[in-house]
C-alpha positions in Angstrom: -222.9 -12.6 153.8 -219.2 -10.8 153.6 -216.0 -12.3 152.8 -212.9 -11.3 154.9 -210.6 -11.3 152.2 -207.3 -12.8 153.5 -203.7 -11.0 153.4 -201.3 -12.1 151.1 -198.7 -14.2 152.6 -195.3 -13.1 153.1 -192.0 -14.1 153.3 -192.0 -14.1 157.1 -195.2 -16.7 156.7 -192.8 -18.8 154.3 -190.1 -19.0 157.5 -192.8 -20.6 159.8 -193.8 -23.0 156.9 -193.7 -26.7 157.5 -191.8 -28.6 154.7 -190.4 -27.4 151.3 -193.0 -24.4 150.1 -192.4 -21.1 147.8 -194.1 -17.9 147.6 -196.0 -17.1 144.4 -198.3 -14.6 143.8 -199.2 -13.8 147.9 -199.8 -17.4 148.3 -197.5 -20.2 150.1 -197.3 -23.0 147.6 -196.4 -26.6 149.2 -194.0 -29.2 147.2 -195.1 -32.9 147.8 -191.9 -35.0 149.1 -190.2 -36.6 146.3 -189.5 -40.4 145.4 -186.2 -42.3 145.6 -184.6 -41.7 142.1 -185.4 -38.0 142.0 -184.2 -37.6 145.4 -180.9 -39.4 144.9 -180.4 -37.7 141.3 -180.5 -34.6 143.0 -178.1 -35.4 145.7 -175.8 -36.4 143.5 -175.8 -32.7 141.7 -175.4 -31.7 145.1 -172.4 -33.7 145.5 -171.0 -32.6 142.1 -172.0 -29.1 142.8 -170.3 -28.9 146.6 -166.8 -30.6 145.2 -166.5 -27.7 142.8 -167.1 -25.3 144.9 -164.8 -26.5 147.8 -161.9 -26.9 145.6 -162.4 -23.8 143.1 -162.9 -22.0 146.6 -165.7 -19.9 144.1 -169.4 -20.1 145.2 -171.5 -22.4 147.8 -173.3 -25.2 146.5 -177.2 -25.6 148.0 -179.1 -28.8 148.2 -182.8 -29.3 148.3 -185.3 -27.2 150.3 -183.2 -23.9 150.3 -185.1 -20.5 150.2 -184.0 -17.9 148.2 -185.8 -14.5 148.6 -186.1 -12.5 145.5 -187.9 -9.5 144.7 -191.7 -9.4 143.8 -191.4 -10.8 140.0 -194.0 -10.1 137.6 -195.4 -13.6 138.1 -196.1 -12.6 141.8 -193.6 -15.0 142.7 -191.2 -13.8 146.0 -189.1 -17.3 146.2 -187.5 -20.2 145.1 -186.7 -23.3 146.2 -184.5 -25.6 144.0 -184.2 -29.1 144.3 -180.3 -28.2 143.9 -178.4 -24.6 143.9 -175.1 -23.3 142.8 -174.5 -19.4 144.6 -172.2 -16.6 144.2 -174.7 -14.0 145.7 -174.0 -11.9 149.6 -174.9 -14.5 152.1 -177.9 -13.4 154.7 -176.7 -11.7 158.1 -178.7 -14.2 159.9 -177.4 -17.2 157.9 -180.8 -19.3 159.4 -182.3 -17.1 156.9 -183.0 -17.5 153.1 -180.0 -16.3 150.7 -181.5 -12.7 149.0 -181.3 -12.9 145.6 -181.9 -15.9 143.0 -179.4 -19.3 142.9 -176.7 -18.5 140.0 -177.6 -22.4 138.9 -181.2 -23.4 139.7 -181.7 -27.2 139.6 -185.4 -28.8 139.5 -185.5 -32.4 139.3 -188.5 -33.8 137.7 -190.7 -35.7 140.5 -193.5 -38.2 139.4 -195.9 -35.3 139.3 -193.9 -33.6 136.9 -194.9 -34.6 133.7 -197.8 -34.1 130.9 -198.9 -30.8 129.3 -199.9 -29.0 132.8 -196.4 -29.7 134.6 -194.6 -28.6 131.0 -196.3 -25.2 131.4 -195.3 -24.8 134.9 -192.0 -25.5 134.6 -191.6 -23.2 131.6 -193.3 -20.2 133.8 -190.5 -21.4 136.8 -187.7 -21.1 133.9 -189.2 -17.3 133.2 -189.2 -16.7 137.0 -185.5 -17.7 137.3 -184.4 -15.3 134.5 -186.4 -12.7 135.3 -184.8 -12.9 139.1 -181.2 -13.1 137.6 -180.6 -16.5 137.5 -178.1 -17.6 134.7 -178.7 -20.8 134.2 -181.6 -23.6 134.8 -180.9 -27.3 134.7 -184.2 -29.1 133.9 -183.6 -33.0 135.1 -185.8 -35.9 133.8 -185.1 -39.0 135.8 -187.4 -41.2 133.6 -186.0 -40.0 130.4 -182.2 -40.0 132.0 -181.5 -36.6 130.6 -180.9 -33.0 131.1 -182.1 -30.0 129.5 -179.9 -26.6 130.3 -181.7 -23.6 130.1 -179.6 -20.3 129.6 -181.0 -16.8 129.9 -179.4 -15.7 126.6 -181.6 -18.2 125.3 -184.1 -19.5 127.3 -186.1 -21.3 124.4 -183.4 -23.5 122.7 -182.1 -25.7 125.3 -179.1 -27.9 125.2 -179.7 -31.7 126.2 -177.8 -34.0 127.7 -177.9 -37.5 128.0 -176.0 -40.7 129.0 -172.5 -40.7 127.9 -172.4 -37.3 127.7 -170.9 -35.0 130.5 -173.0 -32.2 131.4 -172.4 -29.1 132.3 -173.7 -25.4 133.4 -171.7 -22.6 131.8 -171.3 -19.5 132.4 -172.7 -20.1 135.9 -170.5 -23.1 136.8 -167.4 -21.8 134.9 -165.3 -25.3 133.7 -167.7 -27.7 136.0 -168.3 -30.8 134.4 -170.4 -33.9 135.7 -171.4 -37.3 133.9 -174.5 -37.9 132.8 -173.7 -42.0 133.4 -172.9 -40.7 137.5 -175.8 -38.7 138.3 -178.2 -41.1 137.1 -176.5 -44.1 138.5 -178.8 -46.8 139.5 -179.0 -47.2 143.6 -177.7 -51.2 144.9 -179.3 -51.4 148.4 -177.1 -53.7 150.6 
């Protein structure tokens, strides 16, 4: 019996994608949904991210399940899609479309599945996408550990932590933006 061997998947096969998905390797690869301190962590760079922007009047700040396009990458990889996003790139023609080239500031905020010696190595390969795309800077966010690690790509091995009390930041992609620890991990009071 013969296989039919199925064409790689491209970017216009990301577009028609339900839900938060990237393209690595010809393959679409699906995100689960994330949990209520993640999620709110990451808004909260979001929030962070936007304010600078709007009043430096430098850059547009992206929050979760934004695509940006890159080239083929020697992972395979054609895409990312940060929980978080800081941009000085062209924007699209059609601005429905994903931004073309990698997020200045890539944000990914640890989910539940996230963790042990499999996730570690995936994340680390993600890092080495980012770089190799052009990204500056990579902000790795661990909600249980209330910290975050900030990859550069003049030295993507050593990063520099952050934790509570300490105010965070992302240079040289965010020139001068600054952000407490203490804020983004703020515990949520439902009313």
């Amino acid at each position: 019996m013969s296989r039919v061997k199925q064409a790689p998947a491209t970017l216009e096969d990301l577009y028609r994608e339900p839900g938060k998905a990237e393209l690595i390797g010809g393959k679409i690869v699906r995100f689960m949904a994330t949990g209520s301190k993640p999620g709110r962590v990451g808004g909260r760079i979001y929030r962070s991210l936007d304010d600078y922007a709007e009043q430096t009047g430098r850059g547009i700040a992206y929050p979760d399940n934004v695509g940006f396009a890159v080239g083929i990458l020697s992972s395979g990889r054609q895409s990312f899609c940060p929980d978080g996003a800081y941009y000085l790139g062209p924007l699209p023609e059609n601005p429905m479309r994903f931004l073309k080239g990698p997020p200045t500031l890539g944000v990914e905020v640890r989910s539940d599945n996230d963790y042990g010696a499999l996730a570690e190595q995936q994340m680390a390969d993600k890092r080495s996408d980012y770089f190799e795309a052009g990204t500056l800077v990579v902000w790795d966010v661990d909600p249980v550990a209330e910290c975050i690690h900030v990859y550069r790509s003049t030295d993507p091995e050593r990063p520099t932590t952050y934790r509570r009390g300490q105010m965070a930041e992302a240079e040289p992609a965010v020139p001068g933006w600054q952000v407490p620890v203490d804020w983004i991990f703020a515990a949520q009071v439902a009313r």
